[in-house]
MDAnalysis code that builds the backbone (N, CA, C; Angstrom):
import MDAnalysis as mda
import numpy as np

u = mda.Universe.empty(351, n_residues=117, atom_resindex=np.repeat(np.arange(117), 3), trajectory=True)
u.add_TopologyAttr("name", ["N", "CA", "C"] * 117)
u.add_TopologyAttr("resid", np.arange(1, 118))
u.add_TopologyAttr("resname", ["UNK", "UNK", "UNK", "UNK", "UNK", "UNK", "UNK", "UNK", "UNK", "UNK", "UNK", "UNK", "UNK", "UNK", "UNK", "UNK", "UNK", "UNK", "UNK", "UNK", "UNK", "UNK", "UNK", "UNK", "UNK", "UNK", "UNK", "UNK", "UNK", "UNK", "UNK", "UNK", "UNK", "UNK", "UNK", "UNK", "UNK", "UNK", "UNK", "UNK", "UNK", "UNK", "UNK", "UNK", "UNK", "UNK", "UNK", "UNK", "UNK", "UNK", "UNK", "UNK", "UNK", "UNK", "UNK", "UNK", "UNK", "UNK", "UNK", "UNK", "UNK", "UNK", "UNK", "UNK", "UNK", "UNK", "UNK", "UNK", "UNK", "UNK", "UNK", "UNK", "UNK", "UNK", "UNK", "UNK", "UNK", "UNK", "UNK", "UNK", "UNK", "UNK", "UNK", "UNK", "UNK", "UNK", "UNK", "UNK", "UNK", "UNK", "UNK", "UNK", "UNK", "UNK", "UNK", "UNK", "UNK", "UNK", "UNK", "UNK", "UNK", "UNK", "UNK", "UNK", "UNK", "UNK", "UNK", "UNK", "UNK", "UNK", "UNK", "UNK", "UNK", "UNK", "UNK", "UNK", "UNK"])
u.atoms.positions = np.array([
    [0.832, -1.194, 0.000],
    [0.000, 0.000, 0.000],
    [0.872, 1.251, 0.000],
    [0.396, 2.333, -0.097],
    [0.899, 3.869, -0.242],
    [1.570, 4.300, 1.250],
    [2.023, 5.234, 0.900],
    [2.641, 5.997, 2.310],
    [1.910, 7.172, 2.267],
    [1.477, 7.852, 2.916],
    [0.754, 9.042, 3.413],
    [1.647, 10.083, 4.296],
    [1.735, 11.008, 3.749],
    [2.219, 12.630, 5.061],
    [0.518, 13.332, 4.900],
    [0.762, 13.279, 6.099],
    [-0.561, 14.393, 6.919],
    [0.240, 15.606, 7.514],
    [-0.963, 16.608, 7.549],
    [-0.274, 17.844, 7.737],
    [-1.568, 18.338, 8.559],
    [-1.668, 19.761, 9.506],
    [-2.812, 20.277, 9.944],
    [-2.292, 20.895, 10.432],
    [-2.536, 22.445, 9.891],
    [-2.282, 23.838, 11.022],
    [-3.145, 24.854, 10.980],
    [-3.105, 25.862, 11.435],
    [-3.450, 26.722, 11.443],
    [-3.196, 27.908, 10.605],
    [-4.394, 28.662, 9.942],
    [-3.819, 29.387, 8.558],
    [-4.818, 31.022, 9.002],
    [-4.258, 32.165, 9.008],
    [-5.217, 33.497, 9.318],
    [-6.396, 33.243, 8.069],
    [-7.404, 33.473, 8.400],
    [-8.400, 32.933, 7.638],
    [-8.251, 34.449, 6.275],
    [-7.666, 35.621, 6.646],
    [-7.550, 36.416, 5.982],
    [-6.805, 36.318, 4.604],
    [-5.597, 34.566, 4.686],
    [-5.030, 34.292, 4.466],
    [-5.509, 33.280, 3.035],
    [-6.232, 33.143, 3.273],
    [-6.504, 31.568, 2.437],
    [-6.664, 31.584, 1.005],
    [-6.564, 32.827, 0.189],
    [-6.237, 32.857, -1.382],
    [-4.495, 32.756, -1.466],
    [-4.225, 33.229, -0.506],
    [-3.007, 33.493, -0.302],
    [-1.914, 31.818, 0.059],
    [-2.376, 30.840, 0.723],
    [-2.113, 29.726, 1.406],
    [-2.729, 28.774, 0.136],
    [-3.733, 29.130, -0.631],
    [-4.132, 28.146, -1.656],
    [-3.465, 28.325, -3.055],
    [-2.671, 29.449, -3.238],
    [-1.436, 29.629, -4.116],
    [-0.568, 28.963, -3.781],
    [-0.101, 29.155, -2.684],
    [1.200, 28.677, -1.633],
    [0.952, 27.080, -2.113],
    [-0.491, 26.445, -1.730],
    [-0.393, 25.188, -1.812],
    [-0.679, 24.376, -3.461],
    [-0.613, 25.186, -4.375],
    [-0.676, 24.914, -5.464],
    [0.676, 24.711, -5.779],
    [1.556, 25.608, -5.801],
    [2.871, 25.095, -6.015],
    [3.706, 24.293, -4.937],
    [3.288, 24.589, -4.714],
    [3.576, 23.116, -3.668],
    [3.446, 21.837, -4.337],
    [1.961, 21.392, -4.246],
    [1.130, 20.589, -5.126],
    [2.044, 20.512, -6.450],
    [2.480, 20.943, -7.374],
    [3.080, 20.967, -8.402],
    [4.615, 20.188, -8.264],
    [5.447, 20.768, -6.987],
    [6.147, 20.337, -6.870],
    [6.433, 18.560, -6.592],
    [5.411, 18.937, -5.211],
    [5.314, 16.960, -5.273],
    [4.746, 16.147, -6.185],
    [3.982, 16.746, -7.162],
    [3.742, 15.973, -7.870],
    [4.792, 15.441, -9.049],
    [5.487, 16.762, -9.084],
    [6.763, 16.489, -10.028],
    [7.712, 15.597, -9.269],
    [7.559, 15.184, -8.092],
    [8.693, 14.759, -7.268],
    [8.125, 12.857, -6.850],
    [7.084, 12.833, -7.168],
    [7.119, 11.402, -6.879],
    [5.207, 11.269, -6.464],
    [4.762, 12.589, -5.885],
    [3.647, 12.267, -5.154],
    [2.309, 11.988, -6.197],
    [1.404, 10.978, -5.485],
    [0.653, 10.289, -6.633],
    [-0.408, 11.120, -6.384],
    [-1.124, 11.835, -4.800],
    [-2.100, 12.580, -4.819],
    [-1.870, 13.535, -3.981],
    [-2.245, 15.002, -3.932],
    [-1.997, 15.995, -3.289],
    [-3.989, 16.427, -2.605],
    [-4.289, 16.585, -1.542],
    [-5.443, 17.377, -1.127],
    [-5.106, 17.963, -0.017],
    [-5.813, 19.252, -0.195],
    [-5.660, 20.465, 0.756],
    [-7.606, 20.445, 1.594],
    [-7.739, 20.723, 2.638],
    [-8.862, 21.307, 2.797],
    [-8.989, 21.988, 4.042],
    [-9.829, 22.639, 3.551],
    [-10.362, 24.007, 4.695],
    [-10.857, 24.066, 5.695],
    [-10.857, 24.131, 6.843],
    [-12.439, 24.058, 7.589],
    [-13.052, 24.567, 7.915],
    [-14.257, 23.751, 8.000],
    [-15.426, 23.994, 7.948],
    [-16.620, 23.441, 8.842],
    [-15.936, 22.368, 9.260],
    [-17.065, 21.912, 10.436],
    [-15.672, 21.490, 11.597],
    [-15.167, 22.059, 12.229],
    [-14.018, 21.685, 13.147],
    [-14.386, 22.315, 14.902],
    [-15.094, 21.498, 15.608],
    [-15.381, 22.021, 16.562],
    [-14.010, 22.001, 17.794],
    [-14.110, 22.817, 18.718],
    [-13.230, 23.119, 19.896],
    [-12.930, 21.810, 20.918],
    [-11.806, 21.124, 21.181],
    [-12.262, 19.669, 22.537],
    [-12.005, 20.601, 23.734],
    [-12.542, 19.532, 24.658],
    [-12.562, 19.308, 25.821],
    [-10.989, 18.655, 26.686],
    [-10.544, 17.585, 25.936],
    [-9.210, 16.934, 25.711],
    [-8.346, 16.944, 24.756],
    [-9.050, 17.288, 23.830],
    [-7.810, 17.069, 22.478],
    [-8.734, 17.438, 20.780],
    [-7.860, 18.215, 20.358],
    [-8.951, 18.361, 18.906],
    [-7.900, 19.187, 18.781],
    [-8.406, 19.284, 17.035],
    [-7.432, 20.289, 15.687],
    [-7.033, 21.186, 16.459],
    [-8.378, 22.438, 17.204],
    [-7.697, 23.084, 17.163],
    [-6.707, 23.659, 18.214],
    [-6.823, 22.987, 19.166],
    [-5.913, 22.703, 20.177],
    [-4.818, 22.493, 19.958],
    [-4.375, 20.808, 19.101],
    [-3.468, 20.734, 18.343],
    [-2.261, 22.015, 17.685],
    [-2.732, 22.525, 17.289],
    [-2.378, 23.528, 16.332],
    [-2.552, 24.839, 16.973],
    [-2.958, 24.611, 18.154],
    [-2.968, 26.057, 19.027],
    [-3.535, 27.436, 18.091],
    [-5.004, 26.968, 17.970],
    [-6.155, 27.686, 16.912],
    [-6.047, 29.134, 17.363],
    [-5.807, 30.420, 16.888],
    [-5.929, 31.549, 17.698],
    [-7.175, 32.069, 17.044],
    [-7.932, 33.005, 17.246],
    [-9.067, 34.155, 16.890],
    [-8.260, 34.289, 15.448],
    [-9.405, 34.237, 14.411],
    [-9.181, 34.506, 13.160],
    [-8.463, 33.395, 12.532],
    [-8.262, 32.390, 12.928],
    [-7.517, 31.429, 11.920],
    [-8.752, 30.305, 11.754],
    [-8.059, 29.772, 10.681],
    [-9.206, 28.140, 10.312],
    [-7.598, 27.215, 10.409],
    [-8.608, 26.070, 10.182],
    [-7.591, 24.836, 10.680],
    [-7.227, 24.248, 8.838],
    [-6.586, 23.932, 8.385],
    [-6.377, 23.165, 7.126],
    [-5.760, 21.767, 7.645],
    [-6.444, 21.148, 6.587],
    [-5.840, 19.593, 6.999],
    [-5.775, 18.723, 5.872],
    [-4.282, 18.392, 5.410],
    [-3.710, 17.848, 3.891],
    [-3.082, 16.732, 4.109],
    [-3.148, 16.233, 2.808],
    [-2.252, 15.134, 2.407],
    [-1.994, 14.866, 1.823],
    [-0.880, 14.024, 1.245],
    [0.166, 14.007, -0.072],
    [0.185, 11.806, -0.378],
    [0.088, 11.773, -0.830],
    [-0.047, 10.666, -1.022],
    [0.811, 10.270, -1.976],
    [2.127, 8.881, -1.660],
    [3.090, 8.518, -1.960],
    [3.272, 7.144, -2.806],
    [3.803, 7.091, -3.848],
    [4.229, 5.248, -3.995],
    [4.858, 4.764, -2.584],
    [5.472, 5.033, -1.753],
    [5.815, 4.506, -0.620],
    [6.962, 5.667, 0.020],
    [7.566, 5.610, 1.188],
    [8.025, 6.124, 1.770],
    [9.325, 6.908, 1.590],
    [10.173, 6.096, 0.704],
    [10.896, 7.014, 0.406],
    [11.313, 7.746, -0.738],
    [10.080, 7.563, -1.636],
    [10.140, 8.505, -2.207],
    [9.660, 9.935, -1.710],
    [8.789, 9.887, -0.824],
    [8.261, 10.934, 0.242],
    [9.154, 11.824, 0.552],
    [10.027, 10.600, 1.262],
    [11.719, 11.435, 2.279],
    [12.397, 11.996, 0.984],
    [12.866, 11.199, -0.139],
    [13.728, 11.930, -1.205],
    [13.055, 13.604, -1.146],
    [11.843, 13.444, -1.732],
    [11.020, 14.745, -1.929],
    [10.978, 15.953, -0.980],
    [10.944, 15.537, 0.151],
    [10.891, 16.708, 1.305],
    [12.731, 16.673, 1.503],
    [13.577, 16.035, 1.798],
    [15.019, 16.137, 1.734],
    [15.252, 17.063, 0.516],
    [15.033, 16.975, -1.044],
    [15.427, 18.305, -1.734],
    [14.722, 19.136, -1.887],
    [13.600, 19.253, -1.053],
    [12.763, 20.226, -1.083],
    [13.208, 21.701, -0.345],
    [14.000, 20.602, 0.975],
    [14.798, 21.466, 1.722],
    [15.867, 22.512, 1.270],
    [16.441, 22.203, 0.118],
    [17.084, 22.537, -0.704],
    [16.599, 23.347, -1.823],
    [15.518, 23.679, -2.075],
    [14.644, 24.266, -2.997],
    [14.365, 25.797, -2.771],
    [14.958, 26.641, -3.574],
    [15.009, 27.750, -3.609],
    [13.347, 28.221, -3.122],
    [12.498, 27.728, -3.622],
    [11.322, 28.125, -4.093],
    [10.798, 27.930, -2.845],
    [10.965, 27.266, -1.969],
    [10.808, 27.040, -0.576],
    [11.555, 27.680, 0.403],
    [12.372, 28.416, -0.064],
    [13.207, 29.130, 1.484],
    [11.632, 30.220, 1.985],
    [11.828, 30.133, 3.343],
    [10.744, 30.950, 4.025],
    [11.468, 32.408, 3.971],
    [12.835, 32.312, 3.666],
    [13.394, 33.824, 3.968],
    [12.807, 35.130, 2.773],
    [12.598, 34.044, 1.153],
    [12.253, 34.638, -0.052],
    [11.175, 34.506, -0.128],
    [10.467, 33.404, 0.376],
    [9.104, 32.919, 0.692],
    [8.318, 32.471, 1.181],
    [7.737, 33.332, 2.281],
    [7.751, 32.596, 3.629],
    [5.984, 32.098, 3.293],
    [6.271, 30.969, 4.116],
    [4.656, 30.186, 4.225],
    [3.619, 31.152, 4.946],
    [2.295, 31.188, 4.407],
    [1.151, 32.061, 4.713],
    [0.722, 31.409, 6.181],
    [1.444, 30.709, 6.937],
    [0.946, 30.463, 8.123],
    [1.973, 30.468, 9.289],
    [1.724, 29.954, 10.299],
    [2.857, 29.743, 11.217],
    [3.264, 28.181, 11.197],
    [4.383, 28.349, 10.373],
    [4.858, 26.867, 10.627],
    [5.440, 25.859, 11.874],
    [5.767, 26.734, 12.951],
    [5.666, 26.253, 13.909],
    [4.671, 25.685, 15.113],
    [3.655, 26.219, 14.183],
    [2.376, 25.103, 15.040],
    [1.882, 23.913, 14.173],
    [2.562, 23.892, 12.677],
    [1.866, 23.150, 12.212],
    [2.280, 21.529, 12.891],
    [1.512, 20.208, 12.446],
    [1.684, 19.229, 12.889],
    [1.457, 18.361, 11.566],
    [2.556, 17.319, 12.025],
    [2.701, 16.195, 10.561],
    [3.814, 15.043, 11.027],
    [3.179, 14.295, 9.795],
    [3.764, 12.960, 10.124],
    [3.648, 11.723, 8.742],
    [4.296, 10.818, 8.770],
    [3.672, 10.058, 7.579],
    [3.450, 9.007, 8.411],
    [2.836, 8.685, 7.598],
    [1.761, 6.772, 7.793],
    [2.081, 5.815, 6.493],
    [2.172, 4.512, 7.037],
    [1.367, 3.720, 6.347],
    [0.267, 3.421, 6.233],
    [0.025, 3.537, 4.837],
    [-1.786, 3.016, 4.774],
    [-1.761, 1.536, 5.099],
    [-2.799, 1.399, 5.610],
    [-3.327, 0.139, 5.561],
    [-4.955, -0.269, 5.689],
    [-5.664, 0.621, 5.328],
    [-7.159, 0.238, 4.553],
    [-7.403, 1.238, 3.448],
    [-7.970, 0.917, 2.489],
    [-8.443, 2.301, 1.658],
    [-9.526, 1.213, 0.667],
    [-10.718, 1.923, 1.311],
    [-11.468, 1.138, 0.654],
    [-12.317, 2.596, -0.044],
])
């Protein structure tokens, strides 16, 4: 089965033509780089926990929405190749181009799939 990176942060909702450019080339990139599916989405029904939720997670402030993506892989390391020269990717320095959110709250990880029905 596939390898999966998940992603979920927090984006200024003022932000989000702005973050859906951002994630288009993005999108472009991994796809040029190995990735078989790219989805971004918005939210829209993301309520507050009690113990644990998005936006907690991601330490939600006034005015932001939560986004929650994923990149979908032939397997794992083509994933790692991709984010390793990505690091390296002009087009990605935050100094020339910095991400429309705070990347330090964001949260991520990859998986193996193992159902997809």
């Amino acid at each position: 089965m596939s390898y999966v990176s998940g992603f979920s942060a927090a984006v200024p909702q003022a932000n989000r033509k702005t973050y859906v450019d951002y994630a288009r080339v993005a999108a472009d990139y991994f796809r040029a780089n190995g990735a078989l599916r790219v989805v971004e989405c918005w939210e829209e029904d993301v309520p507050d926990g009690k113990v644990t939720s998005f936006p907690m997670a991601v330490k939600r402030q006034n005015g932001e929405a939560i986004l929650f993506s994923w990149i979908e892989w032939p397997d794992r390391a083509t994933a790692h190749a991709c984010f390793e020269k990505m690091g390296k990717e002009p087009l990605f320095d935050p100094a020339t181009n910095p991400m429309p959110f705070d990347g330090q709250r964001m949260i991520w990880g990859g998986f193996e799939m193992v159902l997809d029905v």
